[in-house]
TORDRENRO-335753 format. One record per residue (C-alpha): y, z, x. Coordinates in steps of 0.001 Angstrom, whole numbers. Example, Ala and Ser with C-alpha at 12.3 -4.5 7.8 and 13.67 -1.06 7.14 Angstrom:
// residues 2
+---------+---------+---------+
|      c2 |      c3 |      c1 |
+---------+---------+---------+
|   -4500 |    7800 |   12300 |
|   -1060 |    7140 |   13670 |
+---------+---------+---------+
// end
This chain:
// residues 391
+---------+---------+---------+
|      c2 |      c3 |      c1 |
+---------+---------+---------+
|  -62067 |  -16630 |  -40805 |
|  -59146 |  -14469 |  -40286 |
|  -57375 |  -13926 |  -36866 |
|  -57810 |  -10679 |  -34809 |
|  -55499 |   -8336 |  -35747 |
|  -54147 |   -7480 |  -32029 |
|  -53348 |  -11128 |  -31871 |
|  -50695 |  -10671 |  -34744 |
|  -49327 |   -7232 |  -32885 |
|  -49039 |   -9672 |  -29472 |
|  -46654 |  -12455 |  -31416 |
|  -44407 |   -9648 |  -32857 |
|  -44276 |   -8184 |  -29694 |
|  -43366 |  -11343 |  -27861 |
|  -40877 |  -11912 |  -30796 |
|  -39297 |   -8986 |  -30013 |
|  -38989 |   -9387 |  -26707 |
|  -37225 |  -12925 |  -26735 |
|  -34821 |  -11547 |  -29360 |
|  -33699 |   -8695 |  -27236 |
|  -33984 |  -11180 |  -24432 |
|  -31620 |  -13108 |  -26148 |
|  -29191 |   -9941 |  -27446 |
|  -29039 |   -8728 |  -23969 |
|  -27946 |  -11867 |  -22675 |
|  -25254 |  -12399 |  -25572 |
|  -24351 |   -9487 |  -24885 |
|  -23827 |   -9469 |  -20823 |
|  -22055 |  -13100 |  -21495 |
|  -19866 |  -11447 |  -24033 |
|  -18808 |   -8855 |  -21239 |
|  -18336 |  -10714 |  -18769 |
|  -15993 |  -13154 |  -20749 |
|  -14194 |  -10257 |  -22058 |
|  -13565 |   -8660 |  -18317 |
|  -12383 |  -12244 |  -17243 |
|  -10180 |  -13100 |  -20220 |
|   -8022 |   -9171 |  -19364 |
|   -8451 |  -10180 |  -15340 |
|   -6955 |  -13344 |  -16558 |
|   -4060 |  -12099 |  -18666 |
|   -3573 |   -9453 |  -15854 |
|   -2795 |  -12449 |  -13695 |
|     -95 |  -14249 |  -16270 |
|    1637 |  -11222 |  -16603 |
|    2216 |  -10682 |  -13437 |
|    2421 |  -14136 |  -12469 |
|    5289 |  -14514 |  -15297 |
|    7106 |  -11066 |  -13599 |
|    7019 |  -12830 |  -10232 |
|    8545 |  -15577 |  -11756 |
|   11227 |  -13573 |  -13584 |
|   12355 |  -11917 |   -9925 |
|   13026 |  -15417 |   -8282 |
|   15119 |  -16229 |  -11402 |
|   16513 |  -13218 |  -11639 |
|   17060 |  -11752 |   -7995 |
|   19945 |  -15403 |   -7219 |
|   22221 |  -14213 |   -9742 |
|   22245 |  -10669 |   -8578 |
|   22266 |  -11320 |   -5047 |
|   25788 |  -13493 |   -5996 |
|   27036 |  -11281 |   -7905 |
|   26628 |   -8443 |   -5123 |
|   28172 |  -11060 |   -2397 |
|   31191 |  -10917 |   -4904 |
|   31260 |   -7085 |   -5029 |
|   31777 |   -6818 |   -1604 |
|   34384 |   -9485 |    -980 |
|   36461 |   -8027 |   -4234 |
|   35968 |   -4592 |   -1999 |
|   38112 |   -6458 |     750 |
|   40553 |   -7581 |   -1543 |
|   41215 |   -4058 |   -3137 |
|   40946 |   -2707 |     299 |
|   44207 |   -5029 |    1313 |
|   45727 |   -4298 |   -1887 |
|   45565 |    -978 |   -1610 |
|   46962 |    -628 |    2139 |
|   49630 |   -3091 |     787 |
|   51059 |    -864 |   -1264 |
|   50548 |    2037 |     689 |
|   52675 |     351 |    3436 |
|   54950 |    -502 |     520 |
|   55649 |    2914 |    -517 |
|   56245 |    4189 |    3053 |
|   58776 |    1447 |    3643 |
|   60437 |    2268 |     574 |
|   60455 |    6168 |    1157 |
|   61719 |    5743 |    4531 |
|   64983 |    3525 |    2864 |
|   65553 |    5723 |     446 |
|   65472 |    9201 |    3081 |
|   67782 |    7114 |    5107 |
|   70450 |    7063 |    2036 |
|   70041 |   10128 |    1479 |
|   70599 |   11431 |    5426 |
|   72390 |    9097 |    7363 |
|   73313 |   11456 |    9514 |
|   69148 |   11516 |   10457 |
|   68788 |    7228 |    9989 |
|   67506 |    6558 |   13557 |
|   65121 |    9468 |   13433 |
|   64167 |    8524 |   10454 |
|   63486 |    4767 |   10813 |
|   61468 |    5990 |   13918 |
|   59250 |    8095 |   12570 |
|   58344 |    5870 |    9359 |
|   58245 |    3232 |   11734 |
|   55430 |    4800 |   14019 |
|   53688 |    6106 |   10934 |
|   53891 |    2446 |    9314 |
|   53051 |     672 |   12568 |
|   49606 |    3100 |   12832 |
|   49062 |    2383 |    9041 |
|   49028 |   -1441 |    9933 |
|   46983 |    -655 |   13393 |
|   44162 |    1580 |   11197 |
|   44146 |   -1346 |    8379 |
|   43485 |   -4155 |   10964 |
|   40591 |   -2071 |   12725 |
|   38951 |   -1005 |    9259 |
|   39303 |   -4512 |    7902 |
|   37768 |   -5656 |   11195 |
|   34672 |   -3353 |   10473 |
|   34447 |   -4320 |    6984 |
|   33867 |   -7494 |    7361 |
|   32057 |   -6862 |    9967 |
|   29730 |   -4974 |    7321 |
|   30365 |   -7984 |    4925 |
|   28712 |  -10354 |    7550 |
|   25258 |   -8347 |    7406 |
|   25291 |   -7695 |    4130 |
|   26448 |  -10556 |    2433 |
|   22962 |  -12894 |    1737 |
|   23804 |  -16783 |    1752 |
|   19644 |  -17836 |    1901 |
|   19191 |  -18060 |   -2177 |
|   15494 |  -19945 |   -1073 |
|   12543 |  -18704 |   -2195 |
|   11092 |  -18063 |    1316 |
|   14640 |  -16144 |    2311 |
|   14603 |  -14008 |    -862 |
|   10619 |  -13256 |     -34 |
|   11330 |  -12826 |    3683 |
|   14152 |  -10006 |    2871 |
|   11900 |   -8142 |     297 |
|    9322 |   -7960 |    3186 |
|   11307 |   -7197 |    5368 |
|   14123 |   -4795 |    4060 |
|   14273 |   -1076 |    3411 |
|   14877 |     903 |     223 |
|   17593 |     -81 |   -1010 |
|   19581 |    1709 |   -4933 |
|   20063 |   -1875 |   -5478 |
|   17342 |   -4077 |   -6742 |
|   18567 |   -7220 |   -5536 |
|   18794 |   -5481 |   -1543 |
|   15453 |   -3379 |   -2056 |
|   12729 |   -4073 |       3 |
|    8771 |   -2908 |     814 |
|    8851 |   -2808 |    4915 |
|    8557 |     822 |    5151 |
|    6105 |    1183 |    2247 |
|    4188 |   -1720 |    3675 |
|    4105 |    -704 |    7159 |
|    2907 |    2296 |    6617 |
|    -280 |    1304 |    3809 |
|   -1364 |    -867 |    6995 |
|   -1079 |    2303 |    9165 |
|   -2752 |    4520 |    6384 |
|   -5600 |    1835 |    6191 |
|   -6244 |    1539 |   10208 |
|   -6688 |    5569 |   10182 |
|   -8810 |    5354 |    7336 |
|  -10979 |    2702 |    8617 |
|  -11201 |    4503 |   12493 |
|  -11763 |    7689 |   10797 |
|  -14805 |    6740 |    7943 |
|  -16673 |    3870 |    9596 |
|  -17816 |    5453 |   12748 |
|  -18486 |    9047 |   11242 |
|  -20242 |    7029 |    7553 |
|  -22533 |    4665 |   10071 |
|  -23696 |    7791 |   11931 |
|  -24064 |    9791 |    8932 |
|  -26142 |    7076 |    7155 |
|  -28638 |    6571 |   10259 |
|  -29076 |   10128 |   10098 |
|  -30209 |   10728 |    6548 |
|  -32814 |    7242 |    7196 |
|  -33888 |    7209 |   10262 |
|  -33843 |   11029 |   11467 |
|  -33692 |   13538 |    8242 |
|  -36809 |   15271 |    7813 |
|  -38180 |   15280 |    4285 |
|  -37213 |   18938 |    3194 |
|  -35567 |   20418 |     198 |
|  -31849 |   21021 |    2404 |
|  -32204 |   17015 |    3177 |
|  -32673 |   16411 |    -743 |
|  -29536 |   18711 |   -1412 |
|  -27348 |   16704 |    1123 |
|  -27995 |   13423 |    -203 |
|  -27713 |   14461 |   -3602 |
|  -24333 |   15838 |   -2474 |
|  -23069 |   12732 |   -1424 |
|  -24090 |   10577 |   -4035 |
|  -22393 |   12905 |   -6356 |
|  -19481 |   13165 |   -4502 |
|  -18842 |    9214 |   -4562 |
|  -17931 |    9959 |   -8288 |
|  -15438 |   12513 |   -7652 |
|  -12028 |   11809 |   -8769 |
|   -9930 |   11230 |   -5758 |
|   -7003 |   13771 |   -6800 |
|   -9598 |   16380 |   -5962 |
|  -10119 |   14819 |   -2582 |
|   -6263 |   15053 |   -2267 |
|   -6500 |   19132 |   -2833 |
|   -8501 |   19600 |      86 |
|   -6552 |   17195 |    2139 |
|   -3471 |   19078 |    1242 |
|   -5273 |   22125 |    1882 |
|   -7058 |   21474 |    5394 |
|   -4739 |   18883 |    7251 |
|   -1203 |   20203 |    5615 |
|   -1481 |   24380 |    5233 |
|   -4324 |   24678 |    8598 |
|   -3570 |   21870 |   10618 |
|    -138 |   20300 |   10607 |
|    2080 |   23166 |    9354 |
|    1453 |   25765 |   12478 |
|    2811 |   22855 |   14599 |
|    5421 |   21547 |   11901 |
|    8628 |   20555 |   13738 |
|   11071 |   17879 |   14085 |
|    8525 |   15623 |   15814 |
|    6059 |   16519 |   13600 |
|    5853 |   16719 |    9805 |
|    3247 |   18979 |    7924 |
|    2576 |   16339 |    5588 |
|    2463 |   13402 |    8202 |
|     508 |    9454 |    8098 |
|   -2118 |   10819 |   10352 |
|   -3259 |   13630 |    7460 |
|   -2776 |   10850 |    4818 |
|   -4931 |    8763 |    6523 |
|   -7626 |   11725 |    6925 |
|   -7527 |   12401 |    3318 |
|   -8405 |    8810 |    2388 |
|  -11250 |    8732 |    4941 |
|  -12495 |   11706 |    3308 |
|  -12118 |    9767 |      51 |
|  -14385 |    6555 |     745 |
|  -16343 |    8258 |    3155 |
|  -18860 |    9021 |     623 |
|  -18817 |    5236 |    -509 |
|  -19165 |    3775 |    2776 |
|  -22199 |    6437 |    3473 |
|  -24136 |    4857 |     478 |
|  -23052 |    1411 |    1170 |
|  -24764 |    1464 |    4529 |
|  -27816 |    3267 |    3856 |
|  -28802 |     654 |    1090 |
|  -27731 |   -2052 |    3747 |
|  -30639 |     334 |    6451 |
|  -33165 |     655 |    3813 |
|  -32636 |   -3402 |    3183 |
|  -34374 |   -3662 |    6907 |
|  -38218 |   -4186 |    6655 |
|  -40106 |   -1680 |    7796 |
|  -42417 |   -4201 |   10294 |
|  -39383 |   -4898 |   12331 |
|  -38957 |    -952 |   12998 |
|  -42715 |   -1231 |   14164 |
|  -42548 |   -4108 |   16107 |
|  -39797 |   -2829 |   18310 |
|  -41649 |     592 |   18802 |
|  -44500 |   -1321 |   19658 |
|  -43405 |   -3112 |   22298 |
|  -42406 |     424 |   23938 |
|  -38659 |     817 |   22760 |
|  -37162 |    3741 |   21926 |
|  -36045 |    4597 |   18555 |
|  -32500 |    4926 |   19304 |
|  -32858 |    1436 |   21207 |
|  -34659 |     290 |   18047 |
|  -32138 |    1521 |   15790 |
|  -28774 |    -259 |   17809 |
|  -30950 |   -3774 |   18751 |
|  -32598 |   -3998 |   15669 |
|  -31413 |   -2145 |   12661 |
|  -27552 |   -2041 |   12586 |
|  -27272 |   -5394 |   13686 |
|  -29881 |   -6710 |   10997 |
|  -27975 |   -3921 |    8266 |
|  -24079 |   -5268 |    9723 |
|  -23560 |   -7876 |    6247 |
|  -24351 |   -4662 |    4451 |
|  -22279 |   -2282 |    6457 |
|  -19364 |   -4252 |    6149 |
|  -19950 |   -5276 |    2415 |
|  -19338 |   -1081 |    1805 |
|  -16027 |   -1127 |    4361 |
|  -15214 |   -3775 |    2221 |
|  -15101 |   -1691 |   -1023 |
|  -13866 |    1162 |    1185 |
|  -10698 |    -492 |    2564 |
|  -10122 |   -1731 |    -615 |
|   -9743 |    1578 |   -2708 |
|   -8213 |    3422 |     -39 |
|   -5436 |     472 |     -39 |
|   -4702 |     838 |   -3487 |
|   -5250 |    4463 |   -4035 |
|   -2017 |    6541 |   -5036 |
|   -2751 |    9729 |   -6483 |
|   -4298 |   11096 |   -3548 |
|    -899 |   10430 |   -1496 |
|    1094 |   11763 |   -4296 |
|    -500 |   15377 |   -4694 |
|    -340 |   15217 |    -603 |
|    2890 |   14756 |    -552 |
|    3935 |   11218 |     252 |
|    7838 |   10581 |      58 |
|    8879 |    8010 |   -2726 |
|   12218 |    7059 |     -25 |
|   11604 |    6466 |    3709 |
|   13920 |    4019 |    5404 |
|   12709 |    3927 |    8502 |
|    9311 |    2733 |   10097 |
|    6166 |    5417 |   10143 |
|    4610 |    6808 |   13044 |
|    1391 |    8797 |   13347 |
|    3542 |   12125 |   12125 |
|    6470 |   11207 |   10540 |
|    6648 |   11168 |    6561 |
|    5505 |    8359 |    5201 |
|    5001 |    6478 |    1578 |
|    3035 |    3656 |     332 |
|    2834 |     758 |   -1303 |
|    1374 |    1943 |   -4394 |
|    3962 |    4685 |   -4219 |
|    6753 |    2527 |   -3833 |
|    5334 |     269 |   -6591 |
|    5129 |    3421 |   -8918 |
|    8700 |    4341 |   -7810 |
|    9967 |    1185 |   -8969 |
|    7747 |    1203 |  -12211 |
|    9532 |    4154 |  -13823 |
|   13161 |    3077 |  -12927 |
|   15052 |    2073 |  -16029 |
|   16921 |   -1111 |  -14619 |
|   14156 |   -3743 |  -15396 |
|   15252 |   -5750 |  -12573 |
|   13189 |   -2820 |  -10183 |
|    9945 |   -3777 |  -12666 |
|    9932 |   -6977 |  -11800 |
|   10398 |   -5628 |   -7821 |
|    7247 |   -3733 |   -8182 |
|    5350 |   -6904 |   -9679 |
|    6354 |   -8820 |   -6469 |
|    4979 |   -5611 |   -4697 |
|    1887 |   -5565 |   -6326 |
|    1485 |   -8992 |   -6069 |
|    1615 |   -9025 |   -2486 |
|    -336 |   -5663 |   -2131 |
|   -3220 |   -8023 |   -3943 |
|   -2835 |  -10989 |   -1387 |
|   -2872 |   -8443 |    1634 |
|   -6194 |   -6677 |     118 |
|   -7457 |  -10150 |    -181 |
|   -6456 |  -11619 |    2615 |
|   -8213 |   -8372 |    4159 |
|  -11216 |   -9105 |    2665 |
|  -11629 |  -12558 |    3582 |
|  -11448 |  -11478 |    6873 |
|  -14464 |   -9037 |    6249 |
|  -16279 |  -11835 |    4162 |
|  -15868 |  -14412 |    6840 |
|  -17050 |  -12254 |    9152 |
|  -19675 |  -10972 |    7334 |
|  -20809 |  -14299 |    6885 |
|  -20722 |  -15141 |   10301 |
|  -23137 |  -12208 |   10994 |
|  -25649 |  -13317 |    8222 |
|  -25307 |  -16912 |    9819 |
|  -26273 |  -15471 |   13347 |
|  -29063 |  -13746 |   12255 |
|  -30446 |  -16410 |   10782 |
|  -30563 |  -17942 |   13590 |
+---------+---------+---------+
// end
């Protein structure tokens, strides 16, 4: 007796299925090797470039010690012989008026004694300036400390990141202030208070789309809104049109839209029952919403400022169509000009002396350990708050 024909059509079926099973998960494994295996190489490279600067950066640094001590030495060579040729001018217009020798060898001597006076005082000052510039720590932690903590410098072996640096922190705590509050409120709205109408649908279609937008078109409107109708009118010494403050602004505006989706995933992750509970006992629903749904949402919440603070970190093209200096030697303020990491890292990318390359791997390098040392602090924490609920 034969078998049923849908029995036949069932084992195919299941065939199927367990060979695209299978393809699909070749094929996610094959992936996710492949994005390791480039994160990987990502990491050599740069981890060889780091390498290459604290090889590299001893040799320069000595051979910039020995600039400025052979600047000394032609300094006193050349007031030697200037000295030299005033005493022999003044012997040779005392031969040739003797009548005029004593007011002669008077006046060469006051213009030879001020000679010596200006050399000792400018000598004095240069090595003066030879004391601070002159490096003697050839360490590794020295020659780190310095590249912290140093300005811009046209030499690669002086250069350092604590302007850029400074002010990417400063960009992030605006960005941070600015998005979080005004993305958390925005997010309880569209949950817990939009009414379901067609304007509601358009708004959060809106802002999912507008998570995908590239950020140099979040950099137009910043330009536009906090540079030509905000900042300029009041553009002065004290304050410059294209300021940290706007920078800052124009970043929130760029992972606003992120942390907006981020949190209400992390409020729609909230059972329902809990909502209905609390209103059932006779709370409000703002009460409900601050005892009971932020704090249960929080891990999610700070999953998306997560994401957030990382893009806005590492985001340059936004700062560049804004208008964000490549040089600033001196520390940022709310609005002064101001650059950033990934600017100065750029800067450094497209200079032709390789020795700046291998500057802006040390730079990106730490710009990756700051993000994650950020993020471990948001992790932990987050963490902390999944721990306490639990409990």
């Amino acid at each position: 007796m034969t078998q049923p024909r849908k029995s036949y059509q069932g084992e195919g079926l299941s065939l199927s299925r367990k060979i695209a099973d299978h393809g699909f998960a070749w094929l996610a494994f094959g992936c996710t090797f492949m994005a390791l295996a480039l994160l990987l190489l990502f990491f050599l490279r740069l981890g060889i470039d780091v390498n290459s600067w604290f090889k590299l950066m001893p040799d320069r640094i000595a051979k910039f010690n020995l600039e400025i001590e052979r600047r000394v030495k032609d300094f006193d060579a050349e007031t030697n012989k200037e000295i030299a040729d005033l005493t022999k001018e003044k012997e040779t217009r005392i031969k040739q008026d003797p009548a005029n020798a004593a007011s002669l060898a008077i006046r060469y001597d006051k213009v030879i004694s001020k000679k010596i006076e200006d050399r000792v005082q400018t000598k004095v000052e240069i090595e003066s300036n030879l004391k601070s510039d002159k490096r003697n720590d050839f360490s590794y932690f020295g020659m780190l400390w310095h590249f912290i903590s140093a300005g811009p410098s046209s030499q690669p072996q002086d250069a350092g990141i604590q302007a850029a640096l400074l002010s990417s922190l400063l960009l992030g705590a605006i960005t941070i202030c600015a998005a979080i509050p005004l993305g958390v409120a925005t997010a309880i709205y569209l949950e817990e208070y939009r009414a379901q109408s067609w304007i509601g649908a358009i708004l959060q279609l809106n802002i999912n789309n507008l998570a995908g937008v590239p950020s140099i078109m979040y950099a137009i409107l910043g330009a536009y809104v906090f540079v030509e109708l905000i900042f300029k009118p009041f553009e002065s010494p004290a304050i410059a049109a294209r300021n940290t403050l706007g920078g800052g602004l124009t970043l929130a505006l760029l992972v606003l839209p992120v942390i907006i989706v981020s949190t209400q995933e992390a409020i729609r992750a909230v059972p329902i029952s809990l909502r209905h509970a609390s209103l059932a006992l006779g709370a409000s629903r703002w009460q409900t919403i601050w005892k009971i749904v932020l704090p249960s949402s929080l891990p999610g919440i700070l999953t998306g400022m997560i994401l957030a603070l990382s893009r806005a970190m590492g985001e340059a093209a936004p700062l560049v169509l804004f208008g964000a200096a490549l040089y600033v030697n001196f520390s940022p303020t709310l609005f002064s000009r101001f650059t950033a990491l990934p600017m100065q890292i750029y800067s450094w990318s497209d200079d032709p002396d390789p020795a700046f390359h291998y500057n802006a791997a040390l730079a990106s390098a730490i710009l990756i350990t700051m993000l994650l040392g950020l993020n471990s602090i948001a992790i932990f924490f987050r963490y902390f708050v999944q721990q306490k609920l639990k409990g």
